[in-house]
BALODO-256675 format. One record per residue (C-alpha): residue in one letter; x, y, z; residue number from 1. Coordinates in Angstrom, 1 decimal. Layout:
- nudren / xx / yy / zz / kollum
- A / X / Y / Z / NUM
...
This chain:
- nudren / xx / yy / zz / kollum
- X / 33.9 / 267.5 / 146.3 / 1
- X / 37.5 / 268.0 / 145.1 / 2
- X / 37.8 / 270.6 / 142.6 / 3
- X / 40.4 / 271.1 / 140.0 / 4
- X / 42.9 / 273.4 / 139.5 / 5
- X / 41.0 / 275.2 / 136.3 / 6
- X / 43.9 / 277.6 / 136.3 / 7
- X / 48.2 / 276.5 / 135.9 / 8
- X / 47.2 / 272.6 / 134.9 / 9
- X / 48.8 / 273.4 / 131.6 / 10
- X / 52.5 / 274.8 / 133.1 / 11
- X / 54.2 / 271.5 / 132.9 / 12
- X / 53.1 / 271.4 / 128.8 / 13
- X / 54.1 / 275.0 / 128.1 / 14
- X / 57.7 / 274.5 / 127.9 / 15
- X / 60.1 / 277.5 / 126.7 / 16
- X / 58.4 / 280.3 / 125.0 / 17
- X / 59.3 / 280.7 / 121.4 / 18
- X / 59.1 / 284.2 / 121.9 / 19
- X / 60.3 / 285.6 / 125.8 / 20
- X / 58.1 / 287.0 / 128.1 / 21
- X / 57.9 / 290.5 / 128.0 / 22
- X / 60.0 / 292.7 / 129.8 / 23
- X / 58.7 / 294.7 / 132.9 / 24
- X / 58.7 / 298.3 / 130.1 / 25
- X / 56.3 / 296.0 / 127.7 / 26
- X / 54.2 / 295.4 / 130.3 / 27
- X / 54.2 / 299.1 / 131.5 / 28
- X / 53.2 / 300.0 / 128.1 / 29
- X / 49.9 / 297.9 / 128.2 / 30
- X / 49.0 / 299.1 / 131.5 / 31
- X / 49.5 / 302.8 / 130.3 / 32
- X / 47.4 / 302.3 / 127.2 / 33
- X / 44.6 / 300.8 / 129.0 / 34
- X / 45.0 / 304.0 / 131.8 / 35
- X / 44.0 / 306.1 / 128.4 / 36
- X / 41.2 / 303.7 / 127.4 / 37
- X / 39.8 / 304.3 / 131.1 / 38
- X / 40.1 / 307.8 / 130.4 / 39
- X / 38.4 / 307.8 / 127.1 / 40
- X / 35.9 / 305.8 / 128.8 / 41
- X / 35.4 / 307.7 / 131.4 / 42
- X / 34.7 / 310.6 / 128.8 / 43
- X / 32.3 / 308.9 / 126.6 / 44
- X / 29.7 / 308.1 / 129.4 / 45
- X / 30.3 / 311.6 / 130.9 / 46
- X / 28.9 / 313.1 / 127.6 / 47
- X / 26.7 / 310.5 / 127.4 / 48
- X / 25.1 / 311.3 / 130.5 / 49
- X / 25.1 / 315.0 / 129.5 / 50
- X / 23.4 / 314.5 / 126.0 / 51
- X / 20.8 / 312.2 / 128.2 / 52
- X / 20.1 / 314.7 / 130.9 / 53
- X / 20.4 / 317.9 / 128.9 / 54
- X / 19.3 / 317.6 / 125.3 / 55
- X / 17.0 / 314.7 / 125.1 / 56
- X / 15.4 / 315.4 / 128.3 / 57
- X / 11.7 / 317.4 / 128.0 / 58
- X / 12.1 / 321.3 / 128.5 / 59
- X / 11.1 / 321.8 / 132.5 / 60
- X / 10.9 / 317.4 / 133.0 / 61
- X / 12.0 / 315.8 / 136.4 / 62
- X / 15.2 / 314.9 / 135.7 / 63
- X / 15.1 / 312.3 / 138.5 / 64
- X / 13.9 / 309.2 / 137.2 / 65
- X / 11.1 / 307.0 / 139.2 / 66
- X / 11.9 / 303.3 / 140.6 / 67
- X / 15.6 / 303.7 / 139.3 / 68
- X / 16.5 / 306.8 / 141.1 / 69
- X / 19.8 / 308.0 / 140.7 / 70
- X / 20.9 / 304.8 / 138.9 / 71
- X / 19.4 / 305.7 / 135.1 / 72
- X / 20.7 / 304.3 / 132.2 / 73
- X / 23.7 / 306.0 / 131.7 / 74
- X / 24.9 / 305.6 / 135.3 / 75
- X / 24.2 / 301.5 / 135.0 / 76
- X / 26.6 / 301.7 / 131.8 / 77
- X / 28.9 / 304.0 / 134.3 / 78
- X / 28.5 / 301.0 / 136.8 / 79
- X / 30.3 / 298.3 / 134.5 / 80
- X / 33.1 / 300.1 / 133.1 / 81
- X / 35.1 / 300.5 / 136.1 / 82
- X / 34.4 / 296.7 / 138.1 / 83
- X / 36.8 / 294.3 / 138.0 / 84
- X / 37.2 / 293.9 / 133.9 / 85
- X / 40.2 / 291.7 / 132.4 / 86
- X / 40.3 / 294.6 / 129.1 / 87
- X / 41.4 / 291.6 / 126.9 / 88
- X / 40.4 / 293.4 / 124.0 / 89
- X / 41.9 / 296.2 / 124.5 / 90
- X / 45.0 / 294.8 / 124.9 / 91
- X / 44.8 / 292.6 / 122.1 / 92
- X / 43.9 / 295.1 / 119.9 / 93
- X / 47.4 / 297.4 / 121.6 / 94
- X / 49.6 / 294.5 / 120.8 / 95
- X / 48.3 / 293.8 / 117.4 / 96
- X / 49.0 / 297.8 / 116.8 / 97
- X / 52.7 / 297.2 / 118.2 / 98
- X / 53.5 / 294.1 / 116.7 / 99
- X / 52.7 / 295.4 / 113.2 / 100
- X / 54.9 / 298.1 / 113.8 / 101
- X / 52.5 / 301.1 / 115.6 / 102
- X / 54.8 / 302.0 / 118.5 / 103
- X / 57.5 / 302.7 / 116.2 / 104
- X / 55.9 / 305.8 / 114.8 / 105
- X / 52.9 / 306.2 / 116.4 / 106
- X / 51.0 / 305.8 / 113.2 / 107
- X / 46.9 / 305.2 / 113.7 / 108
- X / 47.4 / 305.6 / 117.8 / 109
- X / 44.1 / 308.2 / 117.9 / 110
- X / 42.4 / 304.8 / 115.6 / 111
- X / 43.2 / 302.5 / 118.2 / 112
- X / 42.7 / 304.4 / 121.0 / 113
- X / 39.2 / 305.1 / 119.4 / 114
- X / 38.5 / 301.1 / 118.5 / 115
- X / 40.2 / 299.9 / 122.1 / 116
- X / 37.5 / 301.9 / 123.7 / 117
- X / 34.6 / 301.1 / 121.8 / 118
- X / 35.5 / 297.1 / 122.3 / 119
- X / 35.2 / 298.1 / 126.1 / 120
- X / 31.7 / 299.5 / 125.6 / 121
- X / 30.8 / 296.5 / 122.9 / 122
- X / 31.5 / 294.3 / 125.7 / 123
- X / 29.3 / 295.9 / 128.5 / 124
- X / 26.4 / 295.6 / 125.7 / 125
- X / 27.2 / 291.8 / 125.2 / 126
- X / 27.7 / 291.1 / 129.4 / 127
- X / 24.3 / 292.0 / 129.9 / 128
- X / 22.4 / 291.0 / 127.2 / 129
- X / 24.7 / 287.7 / 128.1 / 130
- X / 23.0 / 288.1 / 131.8 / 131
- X / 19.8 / 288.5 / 130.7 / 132
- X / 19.5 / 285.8 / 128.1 / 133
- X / 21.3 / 283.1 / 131.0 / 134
- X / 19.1 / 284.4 / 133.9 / 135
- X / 22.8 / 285.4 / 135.9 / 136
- X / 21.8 / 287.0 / 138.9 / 137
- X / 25.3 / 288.6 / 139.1 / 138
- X / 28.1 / 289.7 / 136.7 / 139
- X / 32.0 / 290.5 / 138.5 / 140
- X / 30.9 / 290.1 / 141.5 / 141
- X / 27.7 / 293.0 / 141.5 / 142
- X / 23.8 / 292.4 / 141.0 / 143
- X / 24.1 / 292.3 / 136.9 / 144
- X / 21.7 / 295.1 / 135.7 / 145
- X / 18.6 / 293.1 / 134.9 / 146
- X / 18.7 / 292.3 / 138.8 / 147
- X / 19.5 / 295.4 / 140.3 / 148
- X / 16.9 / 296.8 / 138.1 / 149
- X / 14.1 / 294.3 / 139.7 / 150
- X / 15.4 / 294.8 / 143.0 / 151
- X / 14.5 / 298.7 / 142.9 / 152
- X / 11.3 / 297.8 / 141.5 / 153
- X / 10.3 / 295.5 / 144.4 / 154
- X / 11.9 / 298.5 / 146.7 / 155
- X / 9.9 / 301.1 / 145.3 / 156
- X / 6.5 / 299.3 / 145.1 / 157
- X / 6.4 / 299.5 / 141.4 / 158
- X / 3.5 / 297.9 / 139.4 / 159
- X / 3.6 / 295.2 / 137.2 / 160
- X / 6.5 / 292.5 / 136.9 / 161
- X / 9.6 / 293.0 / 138.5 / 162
- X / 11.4 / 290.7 / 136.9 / 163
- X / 10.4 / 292.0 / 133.3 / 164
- X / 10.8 / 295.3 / 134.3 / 165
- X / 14.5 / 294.6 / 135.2 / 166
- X / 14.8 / 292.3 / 131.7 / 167
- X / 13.6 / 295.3 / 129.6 / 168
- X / 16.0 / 297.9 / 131.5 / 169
- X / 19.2 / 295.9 / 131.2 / 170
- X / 17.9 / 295.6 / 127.2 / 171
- X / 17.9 / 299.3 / 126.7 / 172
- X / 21.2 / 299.8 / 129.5 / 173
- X / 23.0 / 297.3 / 126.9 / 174
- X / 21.7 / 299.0 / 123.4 / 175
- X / 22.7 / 302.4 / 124.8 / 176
- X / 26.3 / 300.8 / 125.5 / 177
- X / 25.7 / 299.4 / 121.7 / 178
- X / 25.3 / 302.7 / 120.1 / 179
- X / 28.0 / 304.5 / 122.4 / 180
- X / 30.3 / 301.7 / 121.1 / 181
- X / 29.2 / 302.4 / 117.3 / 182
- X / 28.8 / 306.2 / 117.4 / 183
- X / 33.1 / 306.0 / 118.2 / 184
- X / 33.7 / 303.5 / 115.6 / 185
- X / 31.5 / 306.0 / 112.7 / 186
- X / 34.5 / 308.2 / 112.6 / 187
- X / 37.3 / 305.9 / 112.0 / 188
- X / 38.2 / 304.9 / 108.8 / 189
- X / 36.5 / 302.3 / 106.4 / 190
- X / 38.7 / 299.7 / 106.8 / 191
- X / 38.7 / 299.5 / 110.3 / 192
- X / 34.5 / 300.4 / 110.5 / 193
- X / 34.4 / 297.1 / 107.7 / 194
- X / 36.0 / 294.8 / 110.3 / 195
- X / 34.1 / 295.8 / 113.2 / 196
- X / 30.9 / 295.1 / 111.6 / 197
- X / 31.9 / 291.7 / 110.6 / 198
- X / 33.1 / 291.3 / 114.5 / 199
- X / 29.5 / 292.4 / 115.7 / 200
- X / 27.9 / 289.9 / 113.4 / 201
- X / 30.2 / 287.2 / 114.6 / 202
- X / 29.6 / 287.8 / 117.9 / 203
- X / 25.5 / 287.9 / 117.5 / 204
- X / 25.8 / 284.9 / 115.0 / 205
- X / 27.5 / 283.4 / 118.2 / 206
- X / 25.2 / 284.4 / 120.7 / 207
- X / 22.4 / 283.0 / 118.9 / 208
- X / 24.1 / 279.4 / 118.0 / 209
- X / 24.8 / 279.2 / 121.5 / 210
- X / 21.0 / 280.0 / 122.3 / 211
- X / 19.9 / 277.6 / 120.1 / 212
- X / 22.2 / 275.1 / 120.9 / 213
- X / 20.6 / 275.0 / 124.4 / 214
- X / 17.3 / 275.2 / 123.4 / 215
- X / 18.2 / 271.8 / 120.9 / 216
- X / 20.4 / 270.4 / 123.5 / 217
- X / 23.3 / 270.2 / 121.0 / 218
- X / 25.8 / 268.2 / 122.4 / 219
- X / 28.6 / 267.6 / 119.0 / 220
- X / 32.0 / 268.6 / 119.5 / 221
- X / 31.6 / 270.3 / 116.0 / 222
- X / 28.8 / 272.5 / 117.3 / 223
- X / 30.6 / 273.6 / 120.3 / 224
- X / 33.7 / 274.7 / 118.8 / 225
- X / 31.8 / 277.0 / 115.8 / 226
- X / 30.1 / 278.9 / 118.6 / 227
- X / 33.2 / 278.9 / 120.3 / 228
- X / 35.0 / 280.2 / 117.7 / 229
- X / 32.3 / 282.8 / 116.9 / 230
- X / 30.8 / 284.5 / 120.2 / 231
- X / 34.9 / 284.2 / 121.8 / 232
- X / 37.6 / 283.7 / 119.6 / 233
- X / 36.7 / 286.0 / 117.0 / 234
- X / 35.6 / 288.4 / 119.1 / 235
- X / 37.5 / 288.6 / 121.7 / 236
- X / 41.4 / 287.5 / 119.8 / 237
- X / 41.5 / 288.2 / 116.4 / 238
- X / 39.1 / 290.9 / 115.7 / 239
- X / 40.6 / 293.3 / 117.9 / 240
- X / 44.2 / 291.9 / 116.7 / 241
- X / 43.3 / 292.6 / 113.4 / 242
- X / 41.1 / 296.1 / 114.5 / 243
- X / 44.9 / 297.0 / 116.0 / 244
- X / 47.3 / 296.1 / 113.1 / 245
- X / 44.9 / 297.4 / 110.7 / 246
- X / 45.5 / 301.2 / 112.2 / 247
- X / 49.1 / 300.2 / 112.4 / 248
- X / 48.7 / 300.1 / 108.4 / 249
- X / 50.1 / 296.3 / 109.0 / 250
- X / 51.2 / 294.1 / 106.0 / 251
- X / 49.4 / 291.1 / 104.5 / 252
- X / 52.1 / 288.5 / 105.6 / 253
- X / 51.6 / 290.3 / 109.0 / 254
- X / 47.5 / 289.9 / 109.2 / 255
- X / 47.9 / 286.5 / 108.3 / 256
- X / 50.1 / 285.5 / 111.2 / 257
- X / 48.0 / 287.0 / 113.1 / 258
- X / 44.7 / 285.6 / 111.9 / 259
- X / 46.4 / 281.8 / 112.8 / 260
- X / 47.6 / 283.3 / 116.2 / 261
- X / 44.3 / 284.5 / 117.2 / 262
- X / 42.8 / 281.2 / 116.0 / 263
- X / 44.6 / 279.5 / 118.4 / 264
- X / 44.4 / 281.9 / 121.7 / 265
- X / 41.0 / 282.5 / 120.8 / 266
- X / 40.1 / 278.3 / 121.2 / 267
- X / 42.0 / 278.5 / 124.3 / 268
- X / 40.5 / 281.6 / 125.7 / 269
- X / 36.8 / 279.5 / 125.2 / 270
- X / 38.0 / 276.4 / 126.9 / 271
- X / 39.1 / 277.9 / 129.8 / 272
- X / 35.7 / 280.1 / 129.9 / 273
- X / 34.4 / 276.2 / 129.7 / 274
- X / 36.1 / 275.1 / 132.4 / 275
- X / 35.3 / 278.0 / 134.8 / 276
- X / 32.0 / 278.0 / 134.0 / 277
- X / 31.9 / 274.1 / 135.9 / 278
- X / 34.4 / 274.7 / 138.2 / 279
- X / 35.5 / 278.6 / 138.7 / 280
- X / 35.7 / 279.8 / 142.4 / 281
- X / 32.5 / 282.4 / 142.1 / 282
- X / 34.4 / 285.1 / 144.1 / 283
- X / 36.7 / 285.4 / 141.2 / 284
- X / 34.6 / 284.9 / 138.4 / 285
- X / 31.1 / 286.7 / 139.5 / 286
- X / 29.3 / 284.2 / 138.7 / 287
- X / 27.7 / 280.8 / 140.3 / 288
- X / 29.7 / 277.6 / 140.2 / 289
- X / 28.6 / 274.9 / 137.5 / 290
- X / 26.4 / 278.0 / 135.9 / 291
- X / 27.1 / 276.4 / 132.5 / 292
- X / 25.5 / 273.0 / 133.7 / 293
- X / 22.4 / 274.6 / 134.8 / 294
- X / 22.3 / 276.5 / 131.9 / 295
- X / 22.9 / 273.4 / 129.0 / 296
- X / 25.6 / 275.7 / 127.4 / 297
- X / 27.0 / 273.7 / 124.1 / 298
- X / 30.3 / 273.6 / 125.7 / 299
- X / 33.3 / 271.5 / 124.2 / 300
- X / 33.1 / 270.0 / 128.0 / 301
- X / 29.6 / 268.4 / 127.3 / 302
- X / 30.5 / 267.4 / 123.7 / 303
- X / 33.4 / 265.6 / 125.3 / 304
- X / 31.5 / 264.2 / 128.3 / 305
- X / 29.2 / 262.8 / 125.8 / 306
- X / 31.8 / 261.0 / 124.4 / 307
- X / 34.0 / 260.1 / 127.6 / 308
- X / 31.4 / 259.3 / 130.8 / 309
- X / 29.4 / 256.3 / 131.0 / 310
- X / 27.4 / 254.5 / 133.5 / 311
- X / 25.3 / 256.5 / 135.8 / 312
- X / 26.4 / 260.2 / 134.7 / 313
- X / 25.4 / 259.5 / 131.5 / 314
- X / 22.1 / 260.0 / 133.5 / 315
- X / 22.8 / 262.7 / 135.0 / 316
- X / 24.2 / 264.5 / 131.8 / 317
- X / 21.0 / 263.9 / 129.8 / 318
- X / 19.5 / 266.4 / 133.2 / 319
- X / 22.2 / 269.3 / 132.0 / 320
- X / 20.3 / 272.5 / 131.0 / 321
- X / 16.6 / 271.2 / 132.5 / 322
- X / 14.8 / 272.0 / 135.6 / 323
- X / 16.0 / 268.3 / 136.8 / 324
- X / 19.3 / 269.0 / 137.1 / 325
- X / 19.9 / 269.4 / 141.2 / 326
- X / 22.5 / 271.2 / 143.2 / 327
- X / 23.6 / 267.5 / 143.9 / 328
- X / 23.9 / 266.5 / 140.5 / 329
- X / 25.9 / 269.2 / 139.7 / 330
- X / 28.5 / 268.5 / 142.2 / 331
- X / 28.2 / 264.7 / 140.7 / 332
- X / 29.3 / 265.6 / 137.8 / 333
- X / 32.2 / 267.8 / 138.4 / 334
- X / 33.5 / 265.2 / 139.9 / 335
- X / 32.4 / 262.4 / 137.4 / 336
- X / 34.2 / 264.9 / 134.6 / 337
- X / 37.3 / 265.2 / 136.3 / 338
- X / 37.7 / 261.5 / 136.9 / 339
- X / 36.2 / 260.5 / 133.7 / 340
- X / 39.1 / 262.8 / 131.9 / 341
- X / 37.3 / 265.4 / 130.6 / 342
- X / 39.3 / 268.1 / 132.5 / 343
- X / 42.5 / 266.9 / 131.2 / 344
- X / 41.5 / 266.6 / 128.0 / 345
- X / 40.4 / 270.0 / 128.2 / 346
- X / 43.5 / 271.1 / 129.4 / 347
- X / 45.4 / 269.4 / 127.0 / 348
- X / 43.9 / 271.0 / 124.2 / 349
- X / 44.3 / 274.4 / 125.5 / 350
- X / 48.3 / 273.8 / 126.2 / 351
- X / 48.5 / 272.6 / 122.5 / 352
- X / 46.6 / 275.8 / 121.5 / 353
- X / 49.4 / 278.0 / 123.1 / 354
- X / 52.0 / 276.2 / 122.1 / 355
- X / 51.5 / 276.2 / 118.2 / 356
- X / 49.8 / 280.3 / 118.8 / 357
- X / 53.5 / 281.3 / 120.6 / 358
- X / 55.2 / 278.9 / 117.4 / 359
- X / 53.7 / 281.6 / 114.8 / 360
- X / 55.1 / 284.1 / 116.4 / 361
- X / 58.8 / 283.0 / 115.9 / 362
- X / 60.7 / 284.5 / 112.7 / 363
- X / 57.9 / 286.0 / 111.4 / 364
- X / 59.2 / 289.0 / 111.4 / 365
- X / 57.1 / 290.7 / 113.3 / 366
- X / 58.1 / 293.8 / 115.9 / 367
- X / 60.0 / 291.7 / 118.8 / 368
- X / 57.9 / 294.1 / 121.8 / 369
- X / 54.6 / 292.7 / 119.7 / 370
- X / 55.3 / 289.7 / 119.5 / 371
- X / 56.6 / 289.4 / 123.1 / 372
- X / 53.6 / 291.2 / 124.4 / 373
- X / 51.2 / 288.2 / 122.2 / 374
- X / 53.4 / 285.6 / 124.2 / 375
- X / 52.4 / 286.9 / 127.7 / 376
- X / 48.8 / 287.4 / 126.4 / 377
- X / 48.6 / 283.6 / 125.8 / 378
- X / 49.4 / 282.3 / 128.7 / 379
- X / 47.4 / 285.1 / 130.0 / 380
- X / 44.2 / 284.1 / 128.5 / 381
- X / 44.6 / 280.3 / 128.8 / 382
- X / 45.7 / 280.0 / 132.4 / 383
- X / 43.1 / 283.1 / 133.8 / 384
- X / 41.2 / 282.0 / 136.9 / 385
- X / 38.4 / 284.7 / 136.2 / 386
């Protein structure tokens, strides 16, 4: 089978950058934001693990923990916050704090820092609720938590299912990441804890359109681009844009820009998920190839290979997200959606998504580092291979 390129196919559209690319010190910046988000990390889950071993345990109790051993819950969240994460949020949430002004006076850097992190732990609750609800058997490259969990059930000789037993850990490992995220996001102030509670809504409005997309084998282009726009855009562009501007105090004409911007990267950040999740090279991406075919996702890529394919992969497509569906019809219709257009459709869409996000950025007066930074996350997010 010949796979396509799901990563670069957009350079020849992408043309010269409204805004420049970043220089190597904007760059440096990022990187040392997210070093303190590691730290503050790092922190949380240390105290985390202290309030779980030393004040909620009983007085005299074992404090090792049958079947899962030395893994417990807060060493599972421990487990996900240092492998092989892009920290998109984060960094969109830095840049919207610097391109509405932030850097200039450091004004709401403890807020950011405080919301940056808490989008990290958000994001380990959603990954493996995400594993559980998909059946993954792996998330970056690692057992996800629902497997590893079974897997030391079946090692230990525990009773019962396995399987369930691992399903019910990874449900608590995830709500523990949940409140950890919330418990940081209680102090801030009430215009930043307003905006993450509509992002968290989004994003389980999302989850749950997406589920029941599957289940009713939606297929519309319509469909596909509201949960989309929900369960990534939202939640992983804007909101955190706006969560960063907002502690940079940012203006009106500033959030607006913004809110288009993040409309934009955030449609192109979901069709590139769309396309790795049919084609993605599983040593980058953690997770098996064509996992979205198997699964029935409501992808833009099935709405539009409803509309494109004929013949015999209409066949096939009707299989996608059943127990029918075969290792060999999945490698069918890769190749029947390449050559049937559906990649470069895809593609197309996302390089027009880039251009006109990178267009907004240009005279809107908006801090030139920021807006700089934005640029480089676009073309970031819509030409990732992972």
């Amino acid at each position: 089978m010949s796979q396509p390129s799901v990563v670069g196919r957009g350079a020849r559209r992408r043309g010269p950058s409204v805004v420049a690319l970043p220089t190597r010190r904007a760059r440096e910046l990022n990187e040392e934001f997210l070093a303190l988000v590691d730290v503050r990390l790092a922190e949380v889950v240390t105290d985390l693990q202290r309030i779980w071993s030393d004040e909620v345990a009983p007085a005299g109790s074992d404090p090792s923990v049958d079947i899962l051993s030395d893994r417990d819950l807060p060493e599972l969240v421990r487990g996900l916050t240092g492998v092989g994460g892009k920290r998109i949020r984060p960094s969109m949430a830095f840049w919207g704090w610097v391109v509405a002004g932030g850097r200039r006076d450091e004004r709401g850097f403890d807020d950011l820092l405080q919301v940056a992190t808490a989008l990290e732990l958000l994001h380990i609750f959603a990954l493996i609720h995400d594993d559980v609800m998909d059946e993954s058997t792996s998330r970056r490259g690692q057992p996800s938590v629902h497997t590893l969990a079974a897997q030391l059930h079946l090692h230990s000789g525990g009773q019962g299912s396995a399987s369930r037993f691992g399903e019910s850990i990874a449900v608590l490992v995830g709500d523990l990441a949940h409140a950890e995220a919330d418990h940081l996001v209680a102090s801030l102030p009430a215009d930043l804890r307003r905006i993450w509670r509509v992002l968290v809504i989004e994003l389980v409005r999302g989850q749950s359109r997406d589920v029941i997309g599957s289940a009713a084998g939606r297929r519309d282009l319509e469909h596909a681009r509201q949960v989309a726009q929900m369960k990534s855009g939202c939640y992983t562009v804007w909101r955190p844009l706006q969560l960063g501007a907002v502690a940079a105090q940012a203006d009106d004409a500033t959030v607006r820009v913004l809110a288009a911007y993040g409309s934009e990267v955030g449609e192109a950040f979901a069709l590139r998920d769309d396309l790795l999740g049919v084609w993605g090279d599983p040593a980058r991406t953690g997770k098996p190839a064509g996992d979205d075919l198997l699964s029935g996702k409501p992808t833009v890529i099935l709405a539009l290979a409803h509309e494109l394919l004929q013949g015999p992969a209409r066949d096939v497509l009707d299989r996608v997200g059943t127990p029918e569906l075969s290792p060999a019809d999945v490698t069918f219709l890769q190749d029947a959606l390449q050559a049937g257009g559906v990649v470069d459709a895809v593609e197309s869409r996302i390089s027009g998504h880039v251009h006109t996000a990178v267009e907004l950025l240009d005279g809107a007066g908006l801090d030139p580092q920021g807006a700089a930074g934005l640029t480089q996350m676009a073309h970031r997010i819509a030409w990732r291979d992972r």
